[in-house]
Backbone of each chain as ProteinMPNN parsed JSONL, in Angstrom:
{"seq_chain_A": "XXXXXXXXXXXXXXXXXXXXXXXXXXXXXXXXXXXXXXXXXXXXXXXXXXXXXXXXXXXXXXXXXXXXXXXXXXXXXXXXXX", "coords_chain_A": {"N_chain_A": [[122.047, 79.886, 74.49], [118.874, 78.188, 74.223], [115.88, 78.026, 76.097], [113.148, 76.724, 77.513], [111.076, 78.815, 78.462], [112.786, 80.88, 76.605], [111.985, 80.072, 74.29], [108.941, 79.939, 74.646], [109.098, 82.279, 75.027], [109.368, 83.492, 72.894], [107.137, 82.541, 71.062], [105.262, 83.771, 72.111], [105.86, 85.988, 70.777], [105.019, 85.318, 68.504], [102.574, 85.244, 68.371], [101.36, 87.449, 68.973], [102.389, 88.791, 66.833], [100.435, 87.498, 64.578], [97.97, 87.177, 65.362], [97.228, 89.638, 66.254], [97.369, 91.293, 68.617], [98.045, 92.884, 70.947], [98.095, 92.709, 73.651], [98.436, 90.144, 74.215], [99.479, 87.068, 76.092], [100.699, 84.691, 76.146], [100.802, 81.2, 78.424], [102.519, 78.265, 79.689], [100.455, 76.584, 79.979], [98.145, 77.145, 78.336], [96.052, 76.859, 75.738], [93.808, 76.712, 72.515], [91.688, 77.434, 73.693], [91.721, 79.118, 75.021], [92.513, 81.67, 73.949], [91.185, 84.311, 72.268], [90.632, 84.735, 69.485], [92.315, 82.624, 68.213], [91.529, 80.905, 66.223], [90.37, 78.477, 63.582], [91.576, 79.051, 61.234], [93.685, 80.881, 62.01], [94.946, 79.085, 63.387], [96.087, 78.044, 61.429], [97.736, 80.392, 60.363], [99.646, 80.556, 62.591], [100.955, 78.487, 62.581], [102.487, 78.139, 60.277], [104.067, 80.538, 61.028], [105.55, 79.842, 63.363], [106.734, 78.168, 62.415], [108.655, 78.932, 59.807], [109.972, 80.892, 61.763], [111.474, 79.632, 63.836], [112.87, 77.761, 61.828], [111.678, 75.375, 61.357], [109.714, 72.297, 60.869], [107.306, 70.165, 61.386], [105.064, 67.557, 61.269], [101.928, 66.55, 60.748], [100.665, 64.951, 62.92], [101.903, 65.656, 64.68], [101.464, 68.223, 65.476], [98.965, 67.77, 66.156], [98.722, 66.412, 68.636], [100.026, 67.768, 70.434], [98.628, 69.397, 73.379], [98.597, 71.726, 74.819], [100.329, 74.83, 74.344], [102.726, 75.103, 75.85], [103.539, 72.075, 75.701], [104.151, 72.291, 72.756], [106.062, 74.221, 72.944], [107.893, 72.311, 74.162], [108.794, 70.573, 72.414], [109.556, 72.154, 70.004], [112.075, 73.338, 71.227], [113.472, 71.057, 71.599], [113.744, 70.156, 68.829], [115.502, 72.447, 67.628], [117.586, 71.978, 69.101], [118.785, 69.866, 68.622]], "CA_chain_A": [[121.375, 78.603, 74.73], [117.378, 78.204, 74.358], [115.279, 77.653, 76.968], [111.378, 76.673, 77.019], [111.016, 80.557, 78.64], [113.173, 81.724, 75.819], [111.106, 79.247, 73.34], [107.88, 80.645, 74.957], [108.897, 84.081, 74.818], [109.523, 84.196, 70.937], [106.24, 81.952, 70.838], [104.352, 84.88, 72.443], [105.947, 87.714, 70.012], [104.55, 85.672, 67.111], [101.19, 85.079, 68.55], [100.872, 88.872, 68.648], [102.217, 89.442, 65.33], [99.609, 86.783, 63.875], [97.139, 87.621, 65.715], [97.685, 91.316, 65.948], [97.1, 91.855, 69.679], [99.628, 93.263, 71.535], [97.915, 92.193, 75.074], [98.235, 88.079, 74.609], [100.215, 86.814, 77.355], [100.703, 82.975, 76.553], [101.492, 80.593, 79.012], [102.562, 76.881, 78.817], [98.673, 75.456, 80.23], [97.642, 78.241, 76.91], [95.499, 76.496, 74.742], [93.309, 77.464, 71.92], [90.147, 77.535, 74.207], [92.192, 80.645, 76.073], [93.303, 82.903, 73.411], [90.208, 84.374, 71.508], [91.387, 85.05, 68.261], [93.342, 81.802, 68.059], [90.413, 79.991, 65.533], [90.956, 77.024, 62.516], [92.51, 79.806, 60.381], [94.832, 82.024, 62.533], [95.665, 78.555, 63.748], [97.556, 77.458, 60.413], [99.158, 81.311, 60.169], [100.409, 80.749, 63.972], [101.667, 77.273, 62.724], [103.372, 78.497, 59.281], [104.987, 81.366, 61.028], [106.17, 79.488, 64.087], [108.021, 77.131, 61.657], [109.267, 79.686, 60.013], [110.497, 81.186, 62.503], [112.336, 78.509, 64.28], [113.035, 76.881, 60.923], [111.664, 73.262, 61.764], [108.982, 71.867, 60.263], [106.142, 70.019, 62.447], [103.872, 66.676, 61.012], [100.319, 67.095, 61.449], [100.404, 64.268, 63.786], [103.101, 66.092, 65.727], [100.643, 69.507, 65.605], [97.783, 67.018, 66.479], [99.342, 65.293, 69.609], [100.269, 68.79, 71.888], [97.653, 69.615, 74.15], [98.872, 73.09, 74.877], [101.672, 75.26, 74.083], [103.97, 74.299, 76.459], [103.88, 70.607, 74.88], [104.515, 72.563, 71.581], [107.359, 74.874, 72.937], [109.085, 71.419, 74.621], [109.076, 70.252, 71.023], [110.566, 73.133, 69.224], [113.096, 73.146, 72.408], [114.099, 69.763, 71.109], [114.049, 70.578, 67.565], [116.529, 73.453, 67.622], [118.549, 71.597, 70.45], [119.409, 68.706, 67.753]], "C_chain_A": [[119.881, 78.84, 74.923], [117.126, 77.24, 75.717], [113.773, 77.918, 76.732], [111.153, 78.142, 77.432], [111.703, 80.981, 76.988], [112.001, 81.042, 74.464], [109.755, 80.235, 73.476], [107.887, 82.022, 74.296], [108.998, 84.433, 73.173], [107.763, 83.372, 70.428], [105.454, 83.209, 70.804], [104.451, 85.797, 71.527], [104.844, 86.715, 68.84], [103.216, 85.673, 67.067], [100.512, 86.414, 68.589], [101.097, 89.186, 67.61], [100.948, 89.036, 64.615], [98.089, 86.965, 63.923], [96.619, 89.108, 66.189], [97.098, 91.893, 67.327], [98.227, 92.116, 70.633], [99.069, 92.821, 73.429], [98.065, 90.599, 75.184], [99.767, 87.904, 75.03], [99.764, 85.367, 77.478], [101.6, 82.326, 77.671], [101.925, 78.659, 78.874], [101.405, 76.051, 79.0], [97.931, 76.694, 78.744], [96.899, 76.882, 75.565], [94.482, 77.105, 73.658], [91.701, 77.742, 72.438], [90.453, 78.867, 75.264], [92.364, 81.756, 75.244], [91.866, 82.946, 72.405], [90.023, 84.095, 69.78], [92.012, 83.736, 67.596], [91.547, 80.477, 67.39], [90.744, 78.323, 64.618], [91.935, 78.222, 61.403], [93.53, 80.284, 60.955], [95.645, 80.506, 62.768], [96.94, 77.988, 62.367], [98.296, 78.888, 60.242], [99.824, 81.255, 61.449], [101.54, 79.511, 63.477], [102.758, 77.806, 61.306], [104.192, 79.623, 59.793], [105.828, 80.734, 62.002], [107.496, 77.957, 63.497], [108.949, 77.635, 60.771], [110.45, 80.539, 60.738], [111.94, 80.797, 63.564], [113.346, 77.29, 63.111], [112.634, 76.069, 60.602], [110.191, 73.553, 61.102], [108.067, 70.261, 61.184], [105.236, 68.598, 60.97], [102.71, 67.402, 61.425], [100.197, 66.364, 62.303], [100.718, 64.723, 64.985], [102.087, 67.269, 66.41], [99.354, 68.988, 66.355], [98.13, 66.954, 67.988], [99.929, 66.676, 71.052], [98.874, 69.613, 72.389], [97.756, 70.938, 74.702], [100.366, 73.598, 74.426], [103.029, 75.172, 74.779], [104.309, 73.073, 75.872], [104.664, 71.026, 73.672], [105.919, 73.338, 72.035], [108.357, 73.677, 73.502], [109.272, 70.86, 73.329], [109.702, 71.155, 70.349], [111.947, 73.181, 70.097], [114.243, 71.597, 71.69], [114.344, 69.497, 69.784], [115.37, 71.404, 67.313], [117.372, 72.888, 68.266], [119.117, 70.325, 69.454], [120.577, 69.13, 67.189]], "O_chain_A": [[119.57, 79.679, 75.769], [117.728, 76.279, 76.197], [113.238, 78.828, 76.098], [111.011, 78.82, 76.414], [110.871, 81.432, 76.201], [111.289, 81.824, 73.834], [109.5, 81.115, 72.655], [107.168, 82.623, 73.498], [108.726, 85.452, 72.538], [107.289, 83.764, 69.361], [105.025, 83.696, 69.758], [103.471, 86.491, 71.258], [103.905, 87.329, 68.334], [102.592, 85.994, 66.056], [99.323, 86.557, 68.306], [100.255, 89.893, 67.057], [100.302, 89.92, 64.052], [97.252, 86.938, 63.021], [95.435, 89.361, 66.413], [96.384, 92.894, 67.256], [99.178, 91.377, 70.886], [99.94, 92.695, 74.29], [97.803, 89.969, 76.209], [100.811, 88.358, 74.563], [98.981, 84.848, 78.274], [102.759, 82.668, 77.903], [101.536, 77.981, 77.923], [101.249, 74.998, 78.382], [96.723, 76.487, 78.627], [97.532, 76.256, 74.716], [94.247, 78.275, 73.96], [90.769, 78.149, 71.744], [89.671, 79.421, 76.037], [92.371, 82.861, 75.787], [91.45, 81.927, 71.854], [89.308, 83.297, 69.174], [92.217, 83.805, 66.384], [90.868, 79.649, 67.997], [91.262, 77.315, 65.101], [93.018, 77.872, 60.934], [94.556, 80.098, 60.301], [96.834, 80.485, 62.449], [98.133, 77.69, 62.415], [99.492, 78.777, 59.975], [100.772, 82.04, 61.48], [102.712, 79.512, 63.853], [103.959, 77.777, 61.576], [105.16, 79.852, 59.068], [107.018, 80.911, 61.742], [108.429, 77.273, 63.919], [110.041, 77.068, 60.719], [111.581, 80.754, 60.3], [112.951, 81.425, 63.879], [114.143, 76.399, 63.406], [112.985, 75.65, 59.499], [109.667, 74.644, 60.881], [108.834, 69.335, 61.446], [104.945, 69.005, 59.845], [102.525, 68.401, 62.121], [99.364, 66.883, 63.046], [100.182, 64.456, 66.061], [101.897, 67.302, 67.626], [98.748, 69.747, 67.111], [97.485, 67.828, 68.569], [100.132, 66.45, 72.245], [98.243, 70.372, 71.653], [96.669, 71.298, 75.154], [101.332, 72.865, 74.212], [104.151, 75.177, 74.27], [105.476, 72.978, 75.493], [105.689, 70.406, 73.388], [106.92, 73.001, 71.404], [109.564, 73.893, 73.387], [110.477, 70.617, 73.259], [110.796, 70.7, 70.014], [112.971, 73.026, 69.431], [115.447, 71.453, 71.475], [115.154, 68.609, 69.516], [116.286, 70.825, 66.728], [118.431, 73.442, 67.971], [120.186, 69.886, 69.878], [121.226, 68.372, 66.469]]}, "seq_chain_B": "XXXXXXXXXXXXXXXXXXXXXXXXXXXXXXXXXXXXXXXXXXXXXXXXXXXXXXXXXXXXXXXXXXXXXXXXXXXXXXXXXXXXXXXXXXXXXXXXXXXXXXXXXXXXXXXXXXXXXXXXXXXXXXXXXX", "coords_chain_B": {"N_chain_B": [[105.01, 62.64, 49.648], [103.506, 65.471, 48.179], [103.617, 66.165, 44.36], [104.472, 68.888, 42.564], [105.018, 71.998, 40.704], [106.982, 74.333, 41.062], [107.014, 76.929, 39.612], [105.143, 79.268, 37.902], [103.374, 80.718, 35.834], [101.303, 83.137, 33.769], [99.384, 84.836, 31.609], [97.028, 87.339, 32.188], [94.247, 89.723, 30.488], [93.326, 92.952, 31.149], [90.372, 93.463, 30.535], [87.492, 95.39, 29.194], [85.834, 94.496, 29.635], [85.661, 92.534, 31.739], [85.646, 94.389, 33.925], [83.519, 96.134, 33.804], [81.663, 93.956, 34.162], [82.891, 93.627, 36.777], [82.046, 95.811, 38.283], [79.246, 95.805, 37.873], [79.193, 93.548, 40.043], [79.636, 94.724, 42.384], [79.444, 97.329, 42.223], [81.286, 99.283, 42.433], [81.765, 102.194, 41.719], [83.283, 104.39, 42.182], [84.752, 107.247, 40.407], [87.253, 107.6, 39.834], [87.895, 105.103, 38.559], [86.214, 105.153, 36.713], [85.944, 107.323, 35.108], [87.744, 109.141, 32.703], [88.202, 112.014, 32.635], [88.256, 113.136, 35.174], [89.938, 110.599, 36.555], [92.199, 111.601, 35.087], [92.494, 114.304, 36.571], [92.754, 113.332, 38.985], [96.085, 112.872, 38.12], [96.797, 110.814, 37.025], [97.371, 108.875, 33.899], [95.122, 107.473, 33.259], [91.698, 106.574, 33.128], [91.929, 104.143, 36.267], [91.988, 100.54, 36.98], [89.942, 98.655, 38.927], [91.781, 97.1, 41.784], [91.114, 95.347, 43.305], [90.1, 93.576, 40.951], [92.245, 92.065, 40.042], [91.997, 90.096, 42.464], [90.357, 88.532, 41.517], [91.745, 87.086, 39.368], [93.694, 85.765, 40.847], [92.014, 84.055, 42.274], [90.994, 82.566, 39.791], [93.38, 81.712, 38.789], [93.941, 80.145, 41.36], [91.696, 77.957, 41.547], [91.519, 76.725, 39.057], [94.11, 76.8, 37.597], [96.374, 75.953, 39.368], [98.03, 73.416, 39.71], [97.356, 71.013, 41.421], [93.986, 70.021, 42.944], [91.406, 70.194, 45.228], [91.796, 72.288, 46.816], [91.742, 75.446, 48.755], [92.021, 79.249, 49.182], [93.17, 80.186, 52.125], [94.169, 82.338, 53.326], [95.578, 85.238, 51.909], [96.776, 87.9, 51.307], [97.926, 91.068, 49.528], [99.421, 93.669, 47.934], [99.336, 96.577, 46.004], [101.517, 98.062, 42.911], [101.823, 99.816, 41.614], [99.616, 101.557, 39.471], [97.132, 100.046, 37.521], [95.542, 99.566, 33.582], [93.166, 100.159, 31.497], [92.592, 97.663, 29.277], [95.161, 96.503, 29.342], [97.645, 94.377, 29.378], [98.196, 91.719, 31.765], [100.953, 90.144, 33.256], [100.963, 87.149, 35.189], [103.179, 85.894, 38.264], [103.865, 82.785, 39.577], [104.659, 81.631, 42.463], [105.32, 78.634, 44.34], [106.153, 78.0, 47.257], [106.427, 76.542, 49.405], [105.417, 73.265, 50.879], [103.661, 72.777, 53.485], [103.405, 70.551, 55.658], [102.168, 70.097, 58.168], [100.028, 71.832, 58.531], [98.841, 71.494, 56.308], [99.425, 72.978, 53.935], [99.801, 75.155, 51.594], [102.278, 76.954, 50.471], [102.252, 80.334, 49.475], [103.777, 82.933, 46.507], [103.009, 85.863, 45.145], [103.48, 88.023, 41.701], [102.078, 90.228, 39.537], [103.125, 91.6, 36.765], [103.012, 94.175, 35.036], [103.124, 95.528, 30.888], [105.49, 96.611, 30.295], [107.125, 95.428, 32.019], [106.935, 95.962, 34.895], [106.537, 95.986, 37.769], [103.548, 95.331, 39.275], [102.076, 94.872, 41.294], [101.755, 92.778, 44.082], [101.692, 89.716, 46.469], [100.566, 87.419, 48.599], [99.47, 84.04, 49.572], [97.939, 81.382, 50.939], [97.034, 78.43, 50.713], [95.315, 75.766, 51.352], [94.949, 72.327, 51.868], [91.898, 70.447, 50.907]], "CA_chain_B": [[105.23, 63.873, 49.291], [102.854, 65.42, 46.67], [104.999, 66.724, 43.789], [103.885, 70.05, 42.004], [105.35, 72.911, 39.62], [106.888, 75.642, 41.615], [106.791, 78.357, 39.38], [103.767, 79.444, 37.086], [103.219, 82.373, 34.899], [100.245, 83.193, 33.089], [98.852, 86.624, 31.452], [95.752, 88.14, 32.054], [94.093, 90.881, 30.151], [92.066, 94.007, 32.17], [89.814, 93.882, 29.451], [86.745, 96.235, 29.562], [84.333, 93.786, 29.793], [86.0, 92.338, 32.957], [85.6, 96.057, 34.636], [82.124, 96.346, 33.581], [80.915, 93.255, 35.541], [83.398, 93.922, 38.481], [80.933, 97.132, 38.21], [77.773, 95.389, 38.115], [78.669, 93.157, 41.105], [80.502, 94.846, 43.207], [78.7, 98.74, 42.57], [82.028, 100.692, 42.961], [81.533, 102.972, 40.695], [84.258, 105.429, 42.594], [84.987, 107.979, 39.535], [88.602, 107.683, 39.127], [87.934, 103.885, 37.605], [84.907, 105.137, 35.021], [85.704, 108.568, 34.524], [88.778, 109.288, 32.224], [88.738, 113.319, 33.025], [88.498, 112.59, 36.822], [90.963, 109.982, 36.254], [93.737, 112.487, 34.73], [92.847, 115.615, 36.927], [93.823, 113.356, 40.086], [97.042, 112.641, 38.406], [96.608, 109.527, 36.341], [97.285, 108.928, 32.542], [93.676, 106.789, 32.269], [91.173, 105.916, 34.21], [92.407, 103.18, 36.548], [91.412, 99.248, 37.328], [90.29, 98.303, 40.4], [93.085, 96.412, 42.179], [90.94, 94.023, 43.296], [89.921, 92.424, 40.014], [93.491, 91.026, 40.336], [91.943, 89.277, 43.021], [89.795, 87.545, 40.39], [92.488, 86.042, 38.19], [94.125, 84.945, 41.711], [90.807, 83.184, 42.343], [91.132, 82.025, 38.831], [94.915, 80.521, 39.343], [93.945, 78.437, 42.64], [90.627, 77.231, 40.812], [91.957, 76.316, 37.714], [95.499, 76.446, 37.012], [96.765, 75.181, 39.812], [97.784, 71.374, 39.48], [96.457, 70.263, 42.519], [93.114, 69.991, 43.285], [90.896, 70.282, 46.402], [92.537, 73.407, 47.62], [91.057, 76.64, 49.122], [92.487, 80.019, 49.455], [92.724, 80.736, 53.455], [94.758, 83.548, 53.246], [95.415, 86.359, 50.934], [97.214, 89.751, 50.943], [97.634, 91.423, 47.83], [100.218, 95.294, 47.934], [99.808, 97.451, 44.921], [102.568, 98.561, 43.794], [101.49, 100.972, 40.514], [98.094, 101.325, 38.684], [96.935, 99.384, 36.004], [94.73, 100.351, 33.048], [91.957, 99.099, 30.739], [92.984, 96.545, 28.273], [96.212, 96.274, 29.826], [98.232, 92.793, 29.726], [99.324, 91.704, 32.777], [101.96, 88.882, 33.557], [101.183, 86.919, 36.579], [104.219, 85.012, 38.05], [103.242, 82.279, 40.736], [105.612, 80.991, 43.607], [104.834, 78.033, 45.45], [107.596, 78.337, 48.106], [106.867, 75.018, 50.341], [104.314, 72.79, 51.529], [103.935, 72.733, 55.175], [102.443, 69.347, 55.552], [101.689, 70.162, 59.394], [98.718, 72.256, 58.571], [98.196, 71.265, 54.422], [99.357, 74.123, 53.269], [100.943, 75.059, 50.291], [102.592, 79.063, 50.928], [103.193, 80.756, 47.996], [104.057, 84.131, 46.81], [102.817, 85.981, 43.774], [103.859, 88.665, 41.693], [101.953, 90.953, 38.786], [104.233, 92.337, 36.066], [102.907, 94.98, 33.812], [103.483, 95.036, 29.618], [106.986, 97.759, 30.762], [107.918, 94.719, 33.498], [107.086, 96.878, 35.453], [105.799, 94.837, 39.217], [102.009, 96.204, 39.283], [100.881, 93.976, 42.394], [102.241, 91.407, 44.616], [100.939, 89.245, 47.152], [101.018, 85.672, 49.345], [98.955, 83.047, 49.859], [98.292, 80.167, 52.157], [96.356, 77.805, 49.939], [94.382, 74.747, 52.409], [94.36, 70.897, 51.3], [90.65, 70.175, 51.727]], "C_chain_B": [[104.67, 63.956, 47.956], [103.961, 66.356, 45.788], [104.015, 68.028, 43.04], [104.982, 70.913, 41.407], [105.62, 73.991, 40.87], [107.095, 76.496, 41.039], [105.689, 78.158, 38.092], [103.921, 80.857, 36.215], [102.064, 82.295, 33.58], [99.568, 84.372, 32.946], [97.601, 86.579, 30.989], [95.409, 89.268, 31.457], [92.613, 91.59, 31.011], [91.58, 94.875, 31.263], [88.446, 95.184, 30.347], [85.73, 95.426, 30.13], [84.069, 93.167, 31.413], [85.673, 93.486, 34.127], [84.123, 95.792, 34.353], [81.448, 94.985, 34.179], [81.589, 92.757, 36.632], [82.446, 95.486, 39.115], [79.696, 96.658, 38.691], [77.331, 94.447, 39.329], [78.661, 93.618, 42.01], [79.53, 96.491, 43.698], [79.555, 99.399, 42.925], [82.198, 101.676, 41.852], [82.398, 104.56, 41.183], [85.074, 106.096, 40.568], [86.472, 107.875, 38.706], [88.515, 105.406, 38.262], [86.877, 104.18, 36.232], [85.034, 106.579, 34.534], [86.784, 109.127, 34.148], [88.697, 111.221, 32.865], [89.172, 113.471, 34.509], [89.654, 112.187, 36.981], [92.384, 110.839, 36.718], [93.554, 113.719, 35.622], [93.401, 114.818, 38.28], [95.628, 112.802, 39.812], [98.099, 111.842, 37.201], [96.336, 109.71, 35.15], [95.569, 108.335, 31.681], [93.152, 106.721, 34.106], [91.917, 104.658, 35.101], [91.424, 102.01, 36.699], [91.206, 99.218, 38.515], [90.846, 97.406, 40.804], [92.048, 95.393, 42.511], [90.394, 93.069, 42.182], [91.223, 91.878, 40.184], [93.055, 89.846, 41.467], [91.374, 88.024, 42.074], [90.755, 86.836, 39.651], [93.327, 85.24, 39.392], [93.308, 83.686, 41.831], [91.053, 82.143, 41.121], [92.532, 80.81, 38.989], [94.743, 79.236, 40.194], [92.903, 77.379, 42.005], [90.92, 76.205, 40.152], [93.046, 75.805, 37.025], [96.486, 75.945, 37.923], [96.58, 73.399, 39.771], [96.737, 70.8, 40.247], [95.684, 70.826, 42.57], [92.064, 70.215, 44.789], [91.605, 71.43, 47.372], [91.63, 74.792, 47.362], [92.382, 77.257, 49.219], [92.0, 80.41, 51.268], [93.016, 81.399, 54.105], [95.844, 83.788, 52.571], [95.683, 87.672, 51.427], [97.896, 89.899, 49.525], [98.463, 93.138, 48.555], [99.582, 95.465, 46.239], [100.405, 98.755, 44.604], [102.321, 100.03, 42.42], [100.005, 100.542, 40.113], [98.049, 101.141, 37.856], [95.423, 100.144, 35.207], [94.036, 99.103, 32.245], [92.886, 98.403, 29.768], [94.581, 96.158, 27.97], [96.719, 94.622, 30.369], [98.803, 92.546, 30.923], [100.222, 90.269, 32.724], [101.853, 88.306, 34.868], [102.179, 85.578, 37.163], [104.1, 84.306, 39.679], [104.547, 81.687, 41.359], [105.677, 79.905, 44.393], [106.264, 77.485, 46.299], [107.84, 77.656, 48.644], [105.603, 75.01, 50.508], [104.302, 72.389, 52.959], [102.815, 71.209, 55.396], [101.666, 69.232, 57.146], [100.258, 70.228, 58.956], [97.932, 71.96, 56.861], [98.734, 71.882, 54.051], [100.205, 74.339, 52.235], [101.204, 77.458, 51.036], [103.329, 79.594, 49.794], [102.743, 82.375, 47.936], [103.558, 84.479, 45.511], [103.48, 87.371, 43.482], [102.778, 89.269, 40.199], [103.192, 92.242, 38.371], [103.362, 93.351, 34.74], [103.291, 94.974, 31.98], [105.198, 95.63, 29.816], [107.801, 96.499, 32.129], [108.088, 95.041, 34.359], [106.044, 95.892, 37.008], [104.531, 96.294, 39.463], [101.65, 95.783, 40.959], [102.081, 93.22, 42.828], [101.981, 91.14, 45.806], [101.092, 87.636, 48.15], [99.741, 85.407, 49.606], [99.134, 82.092, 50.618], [97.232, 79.334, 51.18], [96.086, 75.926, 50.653], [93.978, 73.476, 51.456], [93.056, 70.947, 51.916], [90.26, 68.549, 51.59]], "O_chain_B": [[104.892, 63.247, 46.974], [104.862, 67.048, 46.263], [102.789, 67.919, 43.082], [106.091, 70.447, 41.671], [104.696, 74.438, 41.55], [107.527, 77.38, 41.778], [105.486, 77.11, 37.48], [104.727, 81.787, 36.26], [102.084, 81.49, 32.649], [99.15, 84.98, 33.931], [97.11, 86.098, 29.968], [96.203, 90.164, 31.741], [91.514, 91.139, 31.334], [91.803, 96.058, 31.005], [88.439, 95.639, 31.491], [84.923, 95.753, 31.001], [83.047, 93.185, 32.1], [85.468, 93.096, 35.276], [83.698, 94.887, 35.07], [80.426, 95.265, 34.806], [81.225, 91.817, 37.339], [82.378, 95.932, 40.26], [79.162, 97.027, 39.737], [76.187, 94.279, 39.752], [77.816, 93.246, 42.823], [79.102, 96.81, 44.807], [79.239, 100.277, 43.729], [83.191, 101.529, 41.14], [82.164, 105.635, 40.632], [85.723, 105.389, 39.797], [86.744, 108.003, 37.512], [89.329, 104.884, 37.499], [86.815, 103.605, 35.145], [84.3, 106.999, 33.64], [87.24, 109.824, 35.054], [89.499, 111.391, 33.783], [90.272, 113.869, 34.896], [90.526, 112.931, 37.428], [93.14, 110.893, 37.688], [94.557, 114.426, 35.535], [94.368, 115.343, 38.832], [96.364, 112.443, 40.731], [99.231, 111.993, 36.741], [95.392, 110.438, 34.841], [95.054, 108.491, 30.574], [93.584, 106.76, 35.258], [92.691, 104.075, 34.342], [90.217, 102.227, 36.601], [92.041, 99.649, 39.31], [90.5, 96.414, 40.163], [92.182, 94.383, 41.82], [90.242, 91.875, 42.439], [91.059, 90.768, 40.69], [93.646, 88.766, 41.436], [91.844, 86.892, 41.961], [90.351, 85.734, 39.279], [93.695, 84.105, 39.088], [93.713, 82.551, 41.582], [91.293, 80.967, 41.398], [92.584, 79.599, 39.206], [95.066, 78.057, 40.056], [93.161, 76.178, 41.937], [90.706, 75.03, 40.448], [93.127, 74.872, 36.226], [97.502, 75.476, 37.41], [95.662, 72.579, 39.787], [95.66, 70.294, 39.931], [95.805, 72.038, 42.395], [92.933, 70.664, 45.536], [91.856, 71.267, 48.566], [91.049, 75.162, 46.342], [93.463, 76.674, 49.303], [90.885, 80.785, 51.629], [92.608, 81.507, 55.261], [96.833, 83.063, 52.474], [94.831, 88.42, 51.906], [98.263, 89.054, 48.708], [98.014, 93.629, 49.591], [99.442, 94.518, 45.465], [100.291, 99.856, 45.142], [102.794, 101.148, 42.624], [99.415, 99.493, 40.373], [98.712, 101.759, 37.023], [94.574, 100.868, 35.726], [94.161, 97.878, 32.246], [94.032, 98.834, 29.641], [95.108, 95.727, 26.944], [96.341, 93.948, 31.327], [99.871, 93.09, 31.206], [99.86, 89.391, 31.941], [102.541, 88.809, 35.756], [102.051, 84.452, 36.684], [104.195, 84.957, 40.719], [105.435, 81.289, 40.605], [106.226, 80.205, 45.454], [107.145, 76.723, 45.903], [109.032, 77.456, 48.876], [104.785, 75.927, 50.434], [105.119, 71.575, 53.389], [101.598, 71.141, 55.225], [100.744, 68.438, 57.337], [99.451, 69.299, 58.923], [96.788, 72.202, 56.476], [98.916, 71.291, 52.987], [101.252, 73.717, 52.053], [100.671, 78.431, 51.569], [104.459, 79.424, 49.337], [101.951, 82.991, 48.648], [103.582, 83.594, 44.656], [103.984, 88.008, 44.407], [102.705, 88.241, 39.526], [103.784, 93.139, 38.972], [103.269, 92.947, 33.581], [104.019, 93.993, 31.826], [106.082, 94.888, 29.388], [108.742, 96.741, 32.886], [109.11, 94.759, 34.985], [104.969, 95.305, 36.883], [104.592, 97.504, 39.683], [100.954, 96.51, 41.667], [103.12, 93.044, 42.19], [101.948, 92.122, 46.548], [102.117, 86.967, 48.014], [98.913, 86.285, 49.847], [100.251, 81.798, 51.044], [96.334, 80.137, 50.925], [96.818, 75.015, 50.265], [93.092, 73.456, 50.602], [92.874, 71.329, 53.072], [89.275, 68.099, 52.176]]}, "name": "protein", "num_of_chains": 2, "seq": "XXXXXXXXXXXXXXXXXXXXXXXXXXXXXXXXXXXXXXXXXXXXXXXXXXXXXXXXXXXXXXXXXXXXXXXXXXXXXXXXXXXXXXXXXXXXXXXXXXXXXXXXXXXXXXXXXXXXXXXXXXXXXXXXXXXXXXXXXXXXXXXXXXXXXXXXXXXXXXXXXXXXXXXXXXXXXXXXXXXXXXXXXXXXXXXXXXXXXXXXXXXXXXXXXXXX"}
């Protein structure tokens, strides 16, 4: 059974794959004004792998509308949970 | 939902002339691409191409031969997987795998095939509605 922790925690591996730092340590207040690396580009390979990943597939309105990654991991949470 | 062609294929030749002003912009003038004895003592039947003119006919593809319009390349990796030679045909065979409408993107996969069918190159893309 997923949980926003377990959500999170696969969030975090891909934010290191994508971003290729093995020290980023997201949390759910994590936005892109915290993580250096996390620009207009990395942000569409964070978003194509995390859909990927999870399978699901994300609007831009939807991508628009979360204010940090917690917002985004209670959405994938609810995606997968359908 | 925009509609598009998911597969492509279109052959390039790694004429000389192409080499000679990937030369003149670029200035790699590393020996094993211009110097056939060089070439064969590290190994190699000819001089080789440099792998990244393949980037050029990629460039070319999103430009040009892709349907849609208003699209950038906003990331690009490229493996090679053997070495190509002068005036050597290649086969390039395009993928477009899905459009992620979150971020624009179209994600596609490519592949270079040699005149022997032989997979020279292959590579992915993220290609950016602008």
């Amino acid at each position: 059974m997923q949980s926003e922790q377990t959500i999170l925690a696969r969030v975090n591996e891909i934010f290191i794959d994508v971003l290729d730092d093995e020290d980023i340590q997201i949390v759910k207040a994590t936005t892109a004004d915290d993580v250096e690396d996390w620009d207009s580009l990395s942000h569409i390979q964070l978003i194509v792998a995390i859909e990927k990943d999870f399978n699901i597939r994300f609007t831009a309105d939807e991508i628009e509308s979360y204010s940090n990654v917690g917002e985004m991991c209670s959405a994938i949470l609810a995606r997968v949970s359908e | 939902m925009l509609s598009y062609k998911e597969n492509y294929s279109l052959d390039y030749t790694l004429s000389q002339e192409i080499q000679d002003s990937f030369i003149d912009a670029f200035k790699d003038t590393n020996p094993i691409h211009i110097n056939e004895d060089y070439a064969k003592s590290k190994g190699f039947q000819a001089r080789i191409m440099h792998g990244n003119i393949l980037s050029g006919f990629i460039s070319h593809f999103v430009g040009v031969e892709f349907e849609l319009e208003n699209i950038v390349i906003a990331s690009q990796s490229m493996n090679f997987h053997k070495p190509v030679f002068v005036n050597e045909i290649l086969r390039l065979k395009v993928k477009v795998k899905d459009y992620l409408e979150s971020v624009k993107v179209y994600n596609v996969s490519f592949k270079f095939y040699n005149s022997e069918n032989e997979k020279v190159a292959s590579g992915k893309l993220l290609l950016k509605r602008v």
